[in-house]
N, C-alpha and C positions, 0 to 999 in steps of 0.2 A: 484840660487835664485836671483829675481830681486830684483831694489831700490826700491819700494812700498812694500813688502817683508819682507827685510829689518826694513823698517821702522814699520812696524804694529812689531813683535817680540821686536823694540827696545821698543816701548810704554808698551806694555805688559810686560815686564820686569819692566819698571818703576812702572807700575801701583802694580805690585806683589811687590816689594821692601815696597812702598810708604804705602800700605796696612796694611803691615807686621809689619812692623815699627814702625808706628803710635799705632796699634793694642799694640804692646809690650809696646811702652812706655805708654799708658795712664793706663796699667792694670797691673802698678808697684806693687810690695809687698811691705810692707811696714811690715820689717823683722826683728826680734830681733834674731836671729839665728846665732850660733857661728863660724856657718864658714866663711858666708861674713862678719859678723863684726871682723874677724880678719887678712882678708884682707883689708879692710877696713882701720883699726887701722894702718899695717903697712905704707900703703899708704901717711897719717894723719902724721905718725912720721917722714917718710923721708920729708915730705915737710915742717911741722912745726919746728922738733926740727934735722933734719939733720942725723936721728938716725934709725937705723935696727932694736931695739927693741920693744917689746910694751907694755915695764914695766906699764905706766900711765893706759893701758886698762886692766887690768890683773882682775876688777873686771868686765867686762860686757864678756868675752869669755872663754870657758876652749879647744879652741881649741890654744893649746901653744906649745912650747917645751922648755925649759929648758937647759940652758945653759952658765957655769962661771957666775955664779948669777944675770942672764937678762934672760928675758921672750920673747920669738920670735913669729912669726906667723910659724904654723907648716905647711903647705901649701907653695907648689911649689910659687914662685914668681912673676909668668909670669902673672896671672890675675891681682897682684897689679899694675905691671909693666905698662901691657896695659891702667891702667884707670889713669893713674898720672896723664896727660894733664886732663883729667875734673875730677880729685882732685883735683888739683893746681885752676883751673878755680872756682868751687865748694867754696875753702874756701876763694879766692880773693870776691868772690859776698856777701862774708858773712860779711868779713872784713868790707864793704862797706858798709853796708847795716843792722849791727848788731854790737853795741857797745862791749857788753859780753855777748858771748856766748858760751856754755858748752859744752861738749861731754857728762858727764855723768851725769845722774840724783843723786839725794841723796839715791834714794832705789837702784843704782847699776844697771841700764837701762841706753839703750842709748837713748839720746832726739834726738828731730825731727831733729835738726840741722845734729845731725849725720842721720840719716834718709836720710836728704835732698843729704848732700855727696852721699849714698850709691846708691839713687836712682839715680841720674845723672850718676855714675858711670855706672851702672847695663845699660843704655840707650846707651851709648858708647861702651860698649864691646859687653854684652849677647846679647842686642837686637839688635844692627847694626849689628854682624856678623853672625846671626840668619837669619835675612832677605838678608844679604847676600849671605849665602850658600841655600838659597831658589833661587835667580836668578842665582845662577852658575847651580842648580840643573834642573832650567827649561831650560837655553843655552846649556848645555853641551846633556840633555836629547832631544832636539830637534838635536844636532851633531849625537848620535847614531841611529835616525832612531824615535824617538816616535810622532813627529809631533806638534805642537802649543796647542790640543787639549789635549793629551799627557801628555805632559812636563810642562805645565798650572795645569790640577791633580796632577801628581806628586809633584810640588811644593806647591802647596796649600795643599794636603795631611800632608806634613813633616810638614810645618808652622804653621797648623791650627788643624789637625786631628793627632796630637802625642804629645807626652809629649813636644818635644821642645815647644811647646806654654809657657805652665807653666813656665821651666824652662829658656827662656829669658826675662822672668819678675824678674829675681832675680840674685843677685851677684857671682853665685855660677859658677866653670871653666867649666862642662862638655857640654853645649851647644857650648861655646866657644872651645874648644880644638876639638872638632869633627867638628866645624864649619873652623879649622884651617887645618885638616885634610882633609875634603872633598875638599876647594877651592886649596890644592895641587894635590890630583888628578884629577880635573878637567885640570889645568894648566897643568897635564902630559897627559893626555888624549890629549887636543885641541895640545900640540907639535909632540903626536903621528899621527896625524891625517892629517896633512897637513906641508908642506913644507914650513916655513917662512923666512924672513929674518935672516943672521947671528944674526945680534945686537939683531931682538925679541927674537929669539930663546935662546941667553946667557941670556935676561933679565928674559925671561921665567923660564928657568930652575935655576938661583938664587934664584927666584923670589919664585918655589917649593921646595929647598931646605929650604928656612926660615921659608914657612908655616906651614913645616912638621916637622921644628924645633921646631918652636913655639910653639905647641900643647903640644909639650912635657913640655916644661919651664912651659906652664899653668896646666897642668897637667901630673904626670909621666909616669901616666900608658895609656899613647899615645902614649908613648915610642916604642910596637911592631904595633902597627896599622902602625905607620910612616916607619917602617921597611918595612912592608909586601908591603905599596903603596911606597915606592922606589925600591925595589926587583921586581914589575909588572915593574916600567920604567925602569928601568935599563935593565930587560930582553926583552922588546919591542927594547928598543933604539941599543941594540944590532948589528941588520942587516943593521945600519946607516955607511954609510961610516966613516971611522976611527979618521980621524981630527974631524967632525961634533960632535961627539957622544964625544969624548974628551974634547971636547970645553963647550959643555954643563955639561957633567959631571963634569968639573972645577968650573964652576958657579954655578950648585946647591951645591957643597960639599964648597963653601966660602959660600952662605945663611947659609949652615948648623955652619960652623966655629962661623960666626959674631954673631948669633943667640943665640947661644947655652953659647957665652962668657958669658953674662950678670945672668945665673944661677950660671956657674961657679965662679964668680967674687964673687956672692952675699953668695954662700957657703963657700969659703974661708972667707969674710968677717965677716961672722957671726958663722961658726963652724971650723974654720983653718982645715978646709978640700974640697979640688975642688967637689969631689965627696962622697956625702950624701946627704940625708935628714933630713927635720924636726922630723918625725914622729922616727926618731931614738933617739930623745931626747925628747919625748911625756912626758908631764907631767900630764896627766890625764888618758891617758887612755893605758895602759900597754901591751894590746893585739898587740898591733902594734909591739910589740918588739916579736913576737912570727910568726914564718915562715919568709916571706921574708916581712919586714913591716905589719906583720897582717895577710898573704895571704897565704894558706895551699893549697892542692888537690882540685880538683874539687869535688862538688855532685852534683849526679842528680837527687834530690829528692828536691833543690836548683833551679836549674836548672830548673824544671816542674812548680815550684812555681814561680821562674821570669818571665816562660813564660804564665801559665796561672791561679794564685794566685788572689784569688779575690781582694787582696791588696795592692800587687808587680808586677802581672803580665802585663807582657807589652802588653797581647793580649787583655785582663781586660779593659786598658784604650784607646787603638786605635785596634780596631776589623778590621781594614782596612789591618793589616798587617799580620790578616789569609792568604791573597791572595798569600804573598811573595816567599814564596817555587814555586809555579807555577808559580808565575811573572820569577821568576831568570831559573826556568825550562824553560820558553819560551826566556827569555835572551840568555839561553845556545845553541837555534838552531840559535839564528843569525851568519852569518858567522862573523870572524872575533870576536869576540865579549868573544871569551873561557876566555880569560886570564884575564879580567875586572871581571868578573863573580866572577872566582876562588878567587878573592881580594878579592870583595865583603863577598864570603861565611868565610873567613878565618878572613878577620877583626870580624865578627858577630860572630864567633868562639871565637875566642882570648875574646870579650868582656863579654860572657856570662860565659866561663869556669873561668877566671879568677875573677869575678862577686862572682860563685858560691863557690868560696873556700876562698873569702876574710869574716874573721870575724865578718864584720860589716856589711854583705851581705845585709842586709835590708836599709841599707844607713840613718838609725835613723830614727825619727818619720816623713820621709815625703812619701808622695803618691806615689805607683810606684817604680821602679827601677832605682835611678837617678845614677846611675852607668853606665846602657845603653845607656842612653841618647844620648854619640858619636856617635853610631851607625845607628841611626834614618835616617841620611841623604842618606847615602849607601843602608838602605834598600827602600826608597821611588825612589830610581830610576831604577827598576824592573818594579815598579808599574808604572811609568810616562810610562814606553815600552808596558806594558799589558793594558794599557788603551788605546791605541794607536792601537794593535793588534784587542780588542776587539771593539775599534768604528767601526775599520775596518769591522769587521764581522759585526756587527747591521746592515752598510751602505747597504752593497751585500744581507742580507737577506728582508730590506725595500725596495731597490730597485727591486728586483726580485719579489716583492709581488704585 
């Protein structure tokens, strides 16, 4: 690839980011909904009053847990974690700018002031790393062979043509945790791929140990997805001479350590236990105490419905992802390319079956399957390869006419 090359991909990259981005933040929600306002709230408490609980919120959310008589946010911590710097920021411009001002209304709503928090928040996490796993989605798919034209689709597919739209408009982990997830497989992909420096290569794979941490801290049930894309690298990185493949594997497993502290910290803190959850001490809604937090056997009458429900189905709201099975079928005759694939099919797996057996399968009153959400990314880069195949064919059949 030459510098002129080069440079046209690096613009196109900016320009998809820049797109993306703008697109998310100007078509924020503007959301009374109990899951980000209770992320939200804990955010609010750690900066205001220095405090893990969210007793003061307890009338705008019944997304809680319950515990030695304080009310917590029952949600993994990783998404409050990520937005402190623009909370912090958020309530300093308020301070400044707004002599007294409330979080709750008199009829038990949150005012716009809380509003205003949530959306800054939402524009830092959801939507920046939303449009960011859209240019890893279009660099990395231009690395496997789909070409500018490609990888351009595919990215804009993910961003613009699936649920992720919606859901990086809003405070909610699962664009985030998938968006945390896929820029680790990328990271493991580009170390698979070519030969770097020592130092890149240790920052590298730190670098995919935390990503893949992270996802999880923001959300738990990332937990096997992050498994399944460490288990491809690991069994890639394998045929690496022995120091190399140690050295890295040192640095991803400290991301994972460093990473992983700040849940553990925050469970001990708040339940004197490293290892729990919120939702073990749910104080609304009880079904979480029933299978393993909520979540029983798979159905496939769940299942059918996820995928093409007029209401839930994910095929319902982006039709573009009929193609996938054939996209990932032509993925599979690339050489090279078996083991990326099988990740692919096995995350999409993990999401849908454990989807389908989780009690609250329908994800409450919103549009779709905001369950699947992490998945979106994984699936659109099949499709970046099969649009890529398919220009190819249009070009030999115009040109031959």
């Amino acid at each position: 690839m030459n510098i002129e090359q080069k440079k046209i991909q690096k613009r196109i990259s900016l320009v998809i980011f820049f797109l993306l981005f703008i697109s998310y933040s100007h078509f924020l929600q503007d959301t009374n909904n109990w899951n980000p306002v209770t992320r939200v709230a804990l955010g609010i408490s750690m900066i205001e009053d220095g405090s893990l609980n969210i007793n003061k919120f307890r009338p705008i959310t019944k997304d809680m847990a319950y515990y030695e008589k304080n009310y917590y946010s029952d949600k993994a911590p990783g998404m409050t974690f990520s937005a402190l710097p623009a909370i912090a920021l958020s309530i300093l411009y308020l301070d400044s700018k707004v002599q007294d001002y409330k979080w709750i209304t008199n009829q038990r709503k949150v005012t716009n002031y809380f509003v205003f928090v949530m959306q800054i928040a939402t524009i830092f996490t959801s939507a920046l790393l939303t449009a960011l796993a859209a240019v890893a989605l279009y660099l990395v798919a231009i690395r496997l062979g789909a070409g500018v034209e490609g990888a351009v689709f595919g990215a804009l597919a993910f961003g613009l043509a699936t649920p992720a739209w919606g859901w990086a408009t809003v405070f909610f982990g699962h664009v985030s945790a998938g968006s945390y997830l896929f820029l680790g497989l990328v990271i493991i992909i580009y170390l698979l791929k070519s030969h770097r420096s020592k130092g890149i290569e240790i920052a590298a794979g730190f670098c995919a140990g935390a990503l893949l941490t992270w996802a999880v801290v923001i959300e738990y049930t990332s937990a096997p997805a992050s498994a399944i894309i460490a288990i491809y690298g690991l069994a890639c990185a394998w045929k690496w001479e022995r120091a190399r493949f140690l050295k890295v594997l040192c640095a991803a497993v400290s991301g994972y350590v460093i990473f992983i502290l700040p849940l553990l910290i925050y469970n001990y803190m708040v339940y004197d236990d490293l290892f729990t959850s919120g939702y073990r001490f749910h104080s609304t809604f009880a079904e979480t105490k029933v299978g393993f937090y909520g979540i029983k056997s798979p159905k496939l009458p769940v299942i059918v419905r996820l995928l093409f429900g007029m209401k839930r189905g994910i095929i319902w709201l982006s039709p573009l992802l009929l193609f996938v099975p054939y996209a990932i079928y032509r993925q599979w005759k690339i050489p090279g390319q078996r083991g990326l694939v099988i990740t692919i099919i096995l995350i999409a797996m993990y999401y849908f079956l454990w989807n389908s057996g989780y009690i609250y399968w329908t994800g409450g009153s919103t549009t779709g399957p905001r369950f699947l959400t992490p998945v979106l990314p994984f699936l659109c880069l099949p499709l970046a390869i099969l649009w890529a195949k398919a220009g190819n064919y249009l070009k030999v059949c115009f040109s031959s006419s």
